[in-house]
Every structure is written in C-alpha cells, then in structure tokens.
NUTILUM-655138 format. One line per field, with one value per residue (C-alpha): x, y, z. Coordinates in Angstrom, 3 decimals. Each point is the difference from the previous one (the first is absolute). Last residue first. Example, Ala and Ser with C-alpha at 12.3 -4.5 7.8 and 13.67 -1.06 7.14 Angstrom:
xx = c(13.670, -1.370)
yy = c(-1.060, -3.440)
zz = c(7.140, 0.660)
END
This chain:
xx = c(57.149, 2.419, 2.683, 1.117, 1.575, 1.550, 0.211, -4.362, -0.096, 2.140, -1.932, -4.031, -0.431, -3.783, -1.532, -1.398, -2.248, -2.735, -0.180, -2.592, -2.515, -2.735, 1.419, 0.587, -2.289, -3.132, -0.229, -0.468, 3.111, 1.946, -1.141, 1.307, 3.285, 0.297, -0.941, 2.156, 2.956, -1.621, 0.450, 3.345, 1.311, 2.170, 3.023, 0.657, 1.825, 0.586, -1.213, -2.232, -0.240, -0.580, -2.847, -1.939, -0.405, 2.507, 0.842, -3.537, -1.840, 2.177, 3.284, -1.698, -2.495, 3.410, 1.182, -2.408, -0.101, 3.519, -0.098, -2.711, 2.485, 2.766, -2.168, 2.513, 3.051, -1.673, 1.835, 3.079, -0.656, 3.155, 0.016, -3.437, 0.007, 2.934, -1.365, -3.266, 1.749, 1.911, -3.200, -1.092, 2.820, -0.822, -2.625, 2.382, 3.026, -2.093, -0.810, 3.433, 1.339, -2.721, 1.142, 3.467, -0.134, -3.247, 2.395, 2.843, -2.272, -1.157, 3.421, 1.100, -3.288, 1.549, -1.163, -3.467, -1.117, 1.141, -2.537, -2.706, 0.229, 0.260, -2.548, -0.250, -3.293, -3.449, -3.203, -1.563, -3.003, -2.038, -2.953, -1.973, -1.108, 3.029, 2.640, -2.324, 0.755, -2.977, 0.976, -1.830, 1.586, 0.912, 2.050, 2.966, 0.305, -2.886, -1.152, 2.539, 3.319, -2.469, -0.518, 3.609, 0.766, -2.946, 0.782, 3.550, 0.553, -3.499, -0.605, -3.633, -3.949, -1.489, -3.430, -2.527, 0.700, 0.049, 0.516, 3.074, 2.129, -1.465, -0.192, 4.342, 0.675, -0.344, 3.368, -1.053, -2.969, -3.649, -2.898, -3.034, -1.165, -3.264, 0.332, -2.429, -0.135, 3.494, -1.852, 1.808, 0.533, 3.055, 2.810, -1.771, 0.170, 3.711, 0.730, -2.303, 2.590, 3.052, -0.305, -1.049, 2.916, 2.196, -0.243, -3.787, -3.174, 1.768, -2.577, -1.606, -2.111, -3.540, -1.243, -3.624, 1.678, 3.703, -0.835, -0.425, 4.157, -0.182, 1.050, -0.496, -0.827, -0.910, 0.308, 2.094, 1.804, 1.230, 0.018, 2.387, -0.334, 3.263, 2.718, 3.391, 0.033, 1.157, 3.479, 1.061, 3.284, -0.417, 2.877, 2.026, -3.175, 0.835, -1.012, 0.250, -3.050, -1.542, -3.857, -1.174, 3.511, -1.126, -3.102, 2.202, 2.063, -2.865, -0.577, 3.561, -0.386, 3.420, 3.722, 2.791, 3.179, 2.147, -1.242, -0.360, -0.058, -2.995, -1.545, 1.060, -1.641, -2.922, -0.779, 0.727, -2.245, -2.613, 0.646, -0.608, 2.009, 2.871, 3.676, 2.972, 2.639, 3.268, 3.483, -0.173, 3.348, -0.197, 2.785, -1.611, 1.252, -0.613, -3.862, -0.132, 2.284, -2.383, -0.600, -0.964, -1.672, -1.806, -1.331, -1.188, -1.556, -1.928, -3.113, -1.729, -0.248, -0.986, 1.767, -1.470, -1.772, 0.949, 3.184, 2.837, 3.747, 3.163, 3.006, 3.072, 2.665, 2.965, 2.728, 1.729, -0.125, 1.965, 2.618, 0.457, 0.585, 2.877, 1.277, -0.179, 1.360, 2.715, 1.086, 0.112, 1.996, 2.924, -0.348, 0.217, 3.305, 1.367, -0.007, 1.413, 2.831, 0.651, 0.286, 2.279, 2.057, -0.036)
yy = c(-0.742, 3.385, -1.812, 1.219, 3.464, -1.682, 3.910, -0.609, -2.895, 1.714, 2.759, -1.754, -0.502, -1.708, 0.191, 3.547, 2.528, -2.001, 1.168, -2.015, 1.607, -2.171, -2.692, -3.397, -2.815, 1.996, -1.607, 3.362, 0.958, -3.288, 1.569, 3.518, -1.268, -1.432, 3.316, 1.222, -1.875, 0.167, 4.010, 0.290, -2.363, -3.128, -0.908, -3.996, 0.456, 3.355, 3.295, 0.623, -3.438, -1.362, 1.983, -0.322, -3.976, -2.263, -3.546, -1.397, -1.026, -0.992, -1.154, -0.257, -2.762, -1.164, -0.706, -2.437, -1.771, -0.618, -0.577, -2.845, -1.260, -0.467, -1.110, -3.625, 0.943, 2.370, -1.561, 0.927, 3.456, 1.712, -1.780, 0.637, 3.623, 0.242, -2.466, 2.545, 3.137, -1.859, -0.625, 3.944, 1.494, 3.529, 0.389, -2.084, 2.490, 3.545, -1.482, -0.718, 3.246, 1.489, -2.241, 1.432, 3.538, -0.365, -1.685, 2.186, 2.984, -2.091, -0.140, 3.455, 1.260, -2.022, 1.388, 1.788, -2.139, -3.100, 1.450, 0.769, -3.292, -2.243, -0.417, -2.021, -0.459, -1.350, 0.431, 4.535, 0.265, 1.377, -2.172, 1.492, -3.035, -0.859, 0.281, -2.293, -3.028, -2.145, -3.836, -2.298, -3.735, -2.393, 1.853, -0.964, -3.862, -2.869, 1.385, -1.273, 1.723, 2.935, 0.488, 0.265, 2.199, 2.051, 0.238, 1.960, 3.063, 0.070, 0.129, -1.121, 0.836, -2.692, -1.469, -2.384, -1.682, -4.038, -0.409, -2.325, 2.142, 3.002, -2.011, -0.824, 3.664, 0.541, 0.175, 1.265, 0.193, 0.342, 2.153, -0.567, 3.016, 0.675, 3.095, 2.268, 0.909, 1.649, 2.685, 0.171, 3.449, -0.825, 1.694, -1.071, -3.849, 0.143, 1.489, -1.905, -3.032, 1.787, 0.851, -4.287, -0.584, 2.186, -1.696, -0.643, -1.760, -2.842, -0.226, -2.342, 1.361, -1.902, 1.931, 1.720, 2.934, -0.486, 0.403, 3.536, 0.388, -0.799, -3.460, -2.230, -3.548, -2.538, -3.218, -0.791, 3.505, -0.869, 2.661, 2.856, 3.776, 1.450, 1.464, 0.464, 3.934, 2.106, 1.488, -2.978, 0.432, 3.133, 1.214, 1.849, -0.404, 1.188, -2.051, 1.849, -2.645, 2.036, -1.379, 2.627, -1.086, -3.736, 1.207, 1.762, -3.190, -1.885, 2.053, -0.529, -4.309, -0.586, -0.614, 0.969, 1.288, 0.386, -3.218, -0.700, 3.626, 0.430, 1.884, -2.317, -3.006, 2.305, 0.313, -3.777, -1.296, 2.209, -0.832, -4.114, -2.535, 0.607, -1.499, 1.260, 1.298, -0.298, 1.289, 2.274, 1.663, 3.460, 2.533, 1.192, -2.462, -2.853, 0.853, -0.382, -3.099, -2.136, -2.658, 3.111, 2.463, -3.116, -1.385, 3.075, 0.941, -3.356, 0.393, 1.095, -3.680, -1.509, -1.073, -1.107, 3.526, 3.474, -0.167, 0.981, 1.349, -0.222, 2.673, -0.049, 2.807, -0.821, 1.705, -2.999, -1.488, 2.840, -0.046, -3.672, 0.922, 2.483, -2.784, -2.480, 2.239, 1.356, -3.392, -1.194, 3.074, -1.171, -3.092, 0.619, 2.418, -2.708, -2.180, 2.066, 0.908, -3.452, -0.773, 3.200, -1.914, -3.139)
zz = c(39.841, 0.966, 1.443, 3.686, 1.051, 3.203, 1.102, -0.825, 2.265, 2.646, 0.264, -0.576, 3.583, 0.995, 3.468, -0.289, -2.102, 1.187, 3.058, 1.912, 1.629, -2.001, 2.531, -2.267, 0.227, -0.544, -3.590, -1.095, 1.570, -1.483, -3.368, 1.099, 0.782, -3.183, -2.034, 2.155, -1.464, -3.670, 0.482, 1.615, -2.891, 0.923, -2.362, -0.020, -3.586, -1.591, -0.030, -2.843, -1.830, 3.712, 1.051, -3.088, 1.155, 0.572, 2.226, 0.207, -2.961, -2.913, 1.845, 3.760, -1.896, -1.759, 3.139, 1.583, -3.480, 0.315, 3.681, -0.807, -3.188, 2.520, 3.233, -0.355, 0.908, 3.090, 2.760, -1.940, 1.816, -1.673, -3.048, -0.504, 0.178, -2.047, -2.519, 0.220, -0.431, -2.907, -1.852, 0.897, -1.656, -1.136, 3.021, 2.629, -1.350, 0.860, 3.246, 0.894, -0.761, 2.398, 2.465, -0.118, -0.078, 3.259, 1.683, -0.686, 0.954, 3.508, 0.834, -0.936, 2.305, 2.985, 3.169, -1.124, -2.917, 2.425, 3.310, -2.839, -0.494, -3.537, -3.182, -3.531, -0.921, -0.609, -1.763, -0.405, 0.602, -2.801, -0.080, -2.661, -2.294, -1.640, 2.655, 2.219, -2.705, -0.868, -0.576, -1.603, -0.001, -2.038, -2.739, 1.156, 1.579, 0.737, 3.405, 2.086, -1.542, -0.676, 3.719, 0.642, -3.151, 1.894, 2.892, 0.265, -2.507, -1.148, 3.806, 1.797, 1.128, -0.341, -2.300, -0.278, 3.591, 0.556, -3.256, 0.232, -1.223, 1.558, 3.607, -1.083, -0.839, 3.772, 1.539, 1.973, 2.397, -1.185, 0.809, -2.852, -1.189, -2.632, -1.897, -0.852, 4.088, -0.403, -2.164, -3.667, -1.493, -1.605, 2.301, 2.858, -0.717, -0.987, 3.291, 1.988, -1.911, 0.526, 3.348, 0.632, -2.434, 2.581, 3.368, 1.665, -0.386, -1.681, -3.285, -2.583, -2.157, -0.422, -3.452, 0.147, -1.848, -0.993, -3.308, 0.429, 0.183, -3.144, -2.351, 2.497, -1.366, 3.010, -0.378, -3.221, 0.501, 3.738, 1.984, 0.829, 1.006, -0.072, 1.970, -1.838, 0.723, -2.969, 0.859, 1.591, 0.451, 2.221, 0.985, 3.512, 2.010, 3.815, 2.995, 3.850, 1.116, 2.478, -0.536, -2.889, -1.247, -0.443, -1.827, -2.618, -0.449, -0.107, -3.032, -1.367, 0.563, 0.644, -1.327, 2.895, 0.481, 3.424, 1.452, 4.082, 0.843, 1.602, -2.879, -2.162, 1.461, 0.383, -3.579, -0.614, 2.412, -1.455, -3.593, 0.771, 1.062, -1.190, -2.248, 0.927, -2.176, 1.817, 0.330, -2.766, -0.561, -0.825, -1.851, -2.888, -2.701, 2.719, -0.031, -3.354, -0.785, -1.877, 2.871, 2.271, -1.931, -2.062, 3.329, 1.307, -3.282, -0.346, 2.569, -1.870, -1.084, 3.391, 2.632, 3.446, 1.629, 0.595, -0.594, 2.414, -1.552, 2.294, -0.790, 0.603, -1.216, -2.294, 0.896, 1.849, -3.650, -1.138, 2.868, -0.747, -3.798, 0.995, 2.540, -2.543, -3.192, 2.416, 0.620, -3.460, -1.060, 2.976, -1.024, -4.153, 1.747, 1.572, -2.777, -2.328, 2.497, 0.140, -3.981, -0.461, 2.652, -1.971)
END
C-alpha cells in the first residue's frame, strides 16, 4: 500500500514538472501576426502549411493571425507601422513603397517568374505574341501594378502604347473581357485566370501571354517584414524565415494537401478546390523556380534580377532613377535557412 502511495506521488510529482516544464515551453513561443496582400489565394499556402503543419511551432512562433488585404500597398505599410510583423506583397510595389519611406525589406521571392500575363479569350481573340495585341481594346486601371506591367510588357516588345486601343476600367474587370466588352487585360496566372476559365468554358479557353516570357523580368510577389523587426529581433525574423521556407518546400512536394490545408482553414473556400488547384499548379510549373532556385534554394532573390526590377519601374517613371537598387531585399537569413535547391 505504501509502495502504492509513494508511486503515486512521485507519477504527480513527474506530472507536474512535465506541465510546468511544457508551460514554460509554450510561454517560449513568440507571436507573430502575418498580413496578405489580398483574400487568399494559392501562394498563399506556405503560411497555412507552417502553421497547421507545425513549422512555425518547431521554431518557437505562434501565429496569432493571418490576415487577409486589400491590396500590396496596404499591406506594406501595415507592417511598417507595426500592425503585422510578416507580410506577402507585390516586391515591385515594394520598391515603390520605399521610394515613399516605407522601411520594407524582401526576405523571398515566391514568385520567381512574375504571374502577370496578357489574357484574352482564345475563341475571340487568339494571342499568340505580344504583336497580336495590335489594334486590340485592352482594358486598363490607369494605375497599381498590372497598369506597370502592362507599359512594361509593351516596351519590352517594341509595341507603341498608341498600337493598342485602352478602355479604363475598375476591378475586378475580368467580367468586360468575359463579356467582350474589352479584347484583352492585363491579369495573374496565379489568380485570374482559373477564375476566368471557370466562366469561359474551363482550361484551354483562353490565351494567355506570360511577362516572364517576353522580357519582363520583374520579379511577382513575396515574403517581407520591417527594417525596424530585422533590426530589433534578427532571431525572430531568422526563425521565420527557417520556418516558412520549410513550408514552401512541403506545399511544392504536396500540393493536394497544400490545398486541403488551405481550404480547411478558410472553409469559405469548400467549394474554389479545383480553382486553387489550378491556381497552384500555374505557381508549380510557371512561377515558384527558375535557375535561381536550383542554385540557392527556394524564394532566393539575385542582386541582378532585383535591379533589373527596379530599373523596369524606372522606365516606367514610377520609381526615382535614384533609387538604390542594391537595397530593400536581405538574402542572410534566407541563405542561414539554407532552403531546397528546386
């Protein structure tokens, strides 16, 4: 009976140290809130696999909330003011936003190969090169980054802006191509265009030009935080950068799961399964990796294609042409992350 007792006192005694030892673990863990830069789309994945999968737990962060945007530059200066500590945004509004005092630093750049494409419907209006465009009626906002993109695009293959008829339109605007209202937009493989095929009879339906092809070098989107976080809590931003990075090499070997994760944690999107698919397998094969990323791993940002996108804003005269364009991105923590080579 007594050996009984003492047995029980001392499975108390161990169960007590395990809950104060695992309460002093958990108090460890340091919070973190994540801002999007719009409602969730399939790149958007990795923050929801780090978290549901255990990544951001592993190395010591608790995610208090992953908020969806209104646009990247919302979401730049939301984290610059200290309302998020990580955010996912446009990279060159990013640039633009720190011609304006916007302390943003890149930490990856998912999209390796910007989304951003030319789009129209095949049955209407076949593009097939970027001269096809000629005598088209593109629909345009004069401003944010598919209006860049689109001068952009125009420049880089010899196209004068007059070739092109415009028609000014306010998103979302995939409806006026639908309906034929406009010949042609300016859009996201990554975003539009599973949306536009869902109306226009499925894949296949549509032409679709990709920027990356045709000389736009720019880099897409990306994971970034403040200069003001780099500076106060550089292990915080390195276990961030650890665990995302882990994430985003588990969403490209398991891309059904990303998507059930994705799902399950915005159930609001039970029925955008096979559109988030689709949406994801355009980052899969188009978007995620280029020659960067076989030589130094997932999200990694060259000096050269980084000025390369400053300089494209520059021509666009949207970014000062005294910009220094050796800054606004931090490679350090991604490369001490040392990240799959895809």
């Amino acid at each position: 009976m007594k050996t009984h007792c003492l047995l029980t006192r001392c499975l108390a005694v161990i169960g007590t140290v395990f809950a104060i030892a695992t309460s002093a673990f958990a108090q460890k863990l340091d919070d973190v809130s994540i801002q999007l830069d719009y409602t969730v789309r399939s790149d958007h994945a990795m923050f929801f696999v780090a978290r549901d999968k255990g990544f951001f737990a592993k190395n010591g962060i608790n995610v208090t909330a992953i908020r969806k945007g209104s646009g990247s530059v919302d979401t730049l200066r939301l984290v610059n003011n200290g309302n998020a500590d990580f955010g996912f945004a446009d990279l060159p509004t990013l640039l633009v936003a720190r011609s304006q005092s916007v302390g943003a630093v890149a930490l990856a750049a998912v999209n390796q190969r910007s989304p951003m494409a030319m789009i129209s419907v095949k049955a209407k209006h076949p593009i097939n090169k970027p001269s096809d465009l000629k005598g088209l009626n593109v629909g345009v906002q004069p401003s944010g980054s598919t209006f860049i993109f689109f001068k952009a695009f125009l420049a880089a293959n010899g196209i004068a802006m007059s070739d092109v008829k415009q028609s000014t339109v306010s998103p979302p605007y995939e409806s006026l191509l639908i309906l034929g209202r406009v010949d042609a937009v300016p859009g996201y493989l990554n975003a539009e265009v599973p949306l536009i095929e869902d109306k226009t009879g499925g894949p296949g339906t549509l032409s679709v030009l990709q920027g990356a092809d045709f000389g736009y070098r720019a880099y897409g989107s990306g994971v970034f935080t403040s200069e003001k976080m780099i500076a106060e809590k550089p292990d915080l931003v390195q276990r961030f950068t650890n665990a995302y990075l882990q994430a985003f090499d588990y969403v490209l070997q398991n891309p059904k799961e990303a998507v059930e994760i994705l799902v399950k944690a915005n159930p609001e999107y039970a029925d955008k399964v096979d559109t988030l698919t689709r949406q994801l397998n355009f980052n899969l094969t188009r978007s995620f990796l280029s020659e960067a990323t076989k030589v130094n791993g997932l999200g990694y940002i060259t000096a050269t294609q980084w000025k390369e996108t400053a300089e494209t804003l520059m021509a666009q005269d949207v970014l000062p042409k005294t910009t220094d364009t050796s800054k606004g991105f931090d490679m350090r923590f991604l490369e001490q992350a040392k990240p799959a080579r895809r």
